[in-house]
C-alpha positions in Angstrom: 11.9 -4.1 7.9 8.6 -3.3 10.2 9.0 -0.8 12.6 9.3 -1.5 16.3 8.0 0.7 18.7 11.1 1.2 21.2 10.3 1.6 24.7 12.6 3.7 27.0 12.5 3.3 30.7 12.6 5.9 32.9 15.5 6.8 35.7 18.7 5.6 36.0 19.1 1.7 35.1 20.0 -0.3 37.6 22.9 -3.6 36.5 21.6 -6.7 37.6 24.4 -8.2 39.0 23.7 -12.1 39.3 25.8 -15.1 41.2 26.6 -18.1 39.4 23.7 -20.4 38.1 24.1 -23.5 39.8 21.9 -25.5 36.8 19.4 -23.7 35.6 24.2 -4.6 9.9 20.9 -5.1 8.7 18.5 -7.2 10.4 15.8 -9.1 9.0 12.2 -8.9 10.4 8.6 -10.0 8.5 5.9 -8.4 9.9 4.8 -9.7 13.5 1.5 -11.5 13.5 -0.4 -11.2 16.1 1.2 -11.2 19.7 0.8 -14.5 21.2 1.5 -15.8 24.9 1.7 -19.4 23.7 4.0 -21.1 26.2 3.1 -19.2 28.9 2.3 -20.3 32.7 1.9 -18.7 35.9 4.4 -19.1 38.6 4.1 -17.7 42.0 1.1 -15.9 42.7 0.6 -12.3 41.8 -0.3 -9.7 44.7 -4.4 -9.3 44.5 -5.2 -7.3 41.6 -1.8 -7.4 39.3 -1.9 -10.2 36.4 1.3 -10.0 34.4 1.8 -11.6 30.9 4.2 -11.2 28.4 3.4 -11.5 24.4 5.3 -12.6 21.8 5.4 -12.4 17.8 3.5 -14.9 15.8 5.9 -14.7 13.3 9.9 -13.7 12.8 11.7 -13.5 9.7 15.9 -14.6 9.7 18.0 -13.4 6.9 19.9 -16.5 5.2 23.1 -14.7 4.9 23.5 -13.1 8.7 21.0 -15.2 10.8 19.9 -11.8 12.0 16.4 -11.3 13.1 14.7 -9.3 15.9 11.3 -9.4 17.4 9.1 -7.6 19.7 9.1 -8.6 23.7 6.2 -7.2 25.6 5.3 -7.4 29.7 1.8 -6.5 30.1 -0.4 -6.1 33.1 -4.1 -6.9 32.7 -5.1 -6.3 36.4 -6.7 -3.6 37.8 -3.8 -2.6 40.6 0.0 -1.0 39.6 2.5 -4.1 39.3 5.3 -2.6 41.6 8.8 -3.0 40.8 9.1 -6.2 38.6 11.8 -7.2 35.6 11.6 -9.1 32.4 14.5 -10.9 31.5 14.8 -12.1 27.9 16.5 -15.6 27.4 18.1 -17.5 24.4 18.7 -21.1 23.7 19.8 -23.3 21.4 20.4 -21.7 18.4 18.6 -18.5 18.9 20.9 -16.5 20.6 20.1 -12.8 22.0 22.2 -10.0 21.3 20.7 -7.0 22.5 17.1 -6.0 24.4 16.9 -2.1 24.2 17.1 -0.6 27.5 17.8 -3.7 29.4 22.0 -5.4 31.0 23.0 -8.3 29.6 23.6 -11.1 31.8 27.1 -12.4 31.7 27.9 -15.6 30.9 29.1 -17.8 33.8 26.0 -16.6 35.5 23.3 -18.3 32.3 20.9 -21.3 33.4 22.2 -24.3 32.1 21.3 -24.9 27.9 20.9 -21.1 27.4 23.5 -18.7 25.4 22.3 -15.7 26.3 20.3 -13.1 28.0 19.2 -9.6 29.3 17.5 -8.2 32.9 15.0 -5.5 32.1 14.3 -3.6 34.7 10.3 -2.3 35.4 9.9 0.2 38.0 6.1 -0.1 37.8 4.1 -1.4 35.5 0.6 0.1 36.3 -2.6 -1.4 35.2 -4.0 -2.3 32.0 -0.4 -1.1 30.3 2.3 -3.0 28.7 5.5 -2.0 27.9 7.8 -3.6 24.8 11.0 -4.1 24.1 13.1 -4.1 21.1 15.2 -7.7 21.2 17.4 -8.2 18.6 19.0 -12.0 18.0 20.8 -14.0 15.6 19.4 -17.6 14.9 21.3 -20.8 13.6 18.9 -22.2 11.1 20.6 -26.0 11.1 19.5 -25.6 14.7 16.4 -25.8 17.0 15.7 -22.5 18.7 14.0 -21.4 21.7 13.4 -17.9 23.7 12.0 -17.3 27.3 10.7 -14.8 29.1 10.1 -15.1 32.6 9.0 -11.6 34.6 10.0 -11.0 38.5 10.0 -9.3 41.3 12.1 -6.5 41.5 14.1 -8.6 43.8 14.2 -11.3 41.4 12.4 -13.5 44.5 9.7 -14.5 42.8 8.7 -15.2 39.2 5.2 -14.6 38.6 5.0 -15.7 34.8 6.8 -17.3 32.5 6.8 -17.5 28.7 8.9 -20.7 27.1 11.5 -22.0 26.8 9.4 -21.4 23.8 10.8 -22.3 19.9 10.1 -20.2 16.8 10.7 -22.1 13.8 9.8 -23.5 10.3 8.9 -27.0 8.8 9.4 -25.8 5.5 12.8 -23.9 5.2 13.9 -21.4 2.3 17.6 -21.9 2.1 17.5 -20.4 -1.6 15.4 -17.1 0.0 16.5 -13.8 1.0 15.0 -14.6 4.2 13.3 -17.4 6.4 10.1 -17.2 7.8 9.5 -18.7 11.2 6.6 -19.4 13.7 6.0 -19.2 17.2 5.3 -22.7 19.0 7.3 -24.6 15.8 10.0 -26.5 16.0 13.0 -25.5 13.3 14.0 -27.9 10.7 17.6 -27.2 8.9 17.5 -25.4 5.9 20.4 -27.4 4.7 18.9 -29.2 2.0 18.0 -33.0 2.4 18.3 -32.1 6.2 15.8 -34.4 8.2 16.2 -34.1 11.4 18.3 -31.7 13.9 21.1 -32.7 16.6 19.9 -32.2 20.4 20.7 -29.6 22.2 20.0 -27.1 24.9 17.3 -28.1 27.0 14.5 -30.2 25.9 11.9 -29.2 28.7 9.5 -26.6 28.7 9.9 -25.4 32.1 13.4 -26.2 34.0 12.5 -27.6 37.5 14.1 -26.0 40.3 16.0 -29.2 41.5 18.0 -29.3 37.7 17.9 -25.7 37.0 17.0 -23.4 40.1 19.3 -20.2 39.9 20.0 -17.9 42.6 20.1 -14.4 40.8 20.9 -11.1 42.4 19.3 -7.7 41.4 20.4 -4.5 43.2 22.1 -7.0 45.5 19.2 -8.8 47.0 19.0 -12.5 46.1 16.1 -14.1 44.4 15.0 -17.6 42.7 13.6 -18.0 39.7 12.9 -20.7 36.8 10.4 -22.3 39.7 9.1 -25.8 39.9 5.8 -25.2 40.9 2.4 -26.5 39.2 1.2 -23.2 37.0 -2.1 -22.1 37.6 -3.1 -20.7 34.5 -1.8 -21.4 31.1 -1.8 -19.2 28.2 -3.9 -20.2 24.9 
């Protein structure tokens, strides 16, 4: 198993508390590749001088047996000005589904956007610049299924989403189903390891980015209302 560097944040954490969306053991873990933003876009725009990104592992590992895994989640801000208050939230879909984000409230489940199982609010008090800060996300993941994560980073206030990573899939075009574990790839779709499996039932969302008329949510932190999954155009896309 690799070693995850566990990030604790500091004060009291606040429980998001969210309204309903209206649409919107052992684990095992291969060594992350290189962290990757692949699926990324821009949002809203940043205040001057704060550019937030999140990161992602090039590469998970899913034990055959449990359909554990867990992975690395990372905010970063490569501006030169402190972030303010923002959160992270981590999202699952399809058949990843996440179980636990260390440090971070999970979101209950009448209040999900529409197509995802589950997901945590991580709250950032400040994020100041040039740092990032990572979180420890353990998941299970159905490998007879397609599999997605998101992470889309906020305003305190949830009113604005400045960036958002995914729905993005990790997955594998060549399973192991006779291997200890699974090896599976950022930006790939998943194939069933069921042998002779060709091709994978639809489900959960098949869009990259919801659009705010099929899947705009209005969230609640620290009981100020905010909207995020947003519609708009992104101005910059991650490579």
């Amino acid at each position: 198993m690799s070693s995850r560097r566990m990030t604790t944040i500091a004060g009291s954490l606040v429980t998001a508390a969210f309204s309903t969306v209206m649409i919107f053991s052992v684990t095992a873990s291969a060594d992350e590749g290189p962290a990757s933003s692949k699926g990324g876009k821009a949002v809203d725009e940043a205040p001057a001088g704060v550019e937030l990104t999140t990161t992602l592992p090039g590469t998970i590992s899913v034990d055959n047996s449990s359909q554990k895994t867990d992975l690395t989640a990372t905010v970063k801000n490569d501006g030169s000005k402190d972030s303010g208050k923002i959160r992270l939230l981590v999202v699952g879909f399809d058949g990843m589904t996440v179980k636990n984000v260390q440090g971070c409230s999970p979101i209950e489940e009448k209040d999900l956007p529409e197509g995802s199982n589950s997901g945590f609010a991580c709250p950032v008090d400040n994020l100041a610049a040039d740092k990032s800060k990572s979180y420890a996300v353990d998941a299970t993941f159905d490998l007879k299924k397609t599999g997605k994560i998101c992470l889309p980073v906020q305003t305190g206030d949830g009113k604005k989403t400045f960036w958002q990573q995914g729905p993005v899939p990790f997955g594998t075009t060549n399973p192991s189903p006779n291997a200890p574990a699974t090896p599976l790839l950022l930006g790939t779709d998943n194939k069933p390891v069921a042998p002779g499996g060709d091709e994978l039932p639809k489900t959960g969302v098949g869009r990259d980015l919801l659009p705010l008329g099929a899947a705009g949510a209005s969230l609640m932190a620290a009981g100020v209302a905010g909207l995020w999954w947003s519609q708009r155009r992104p101005r910059r896309t991650a490579r």
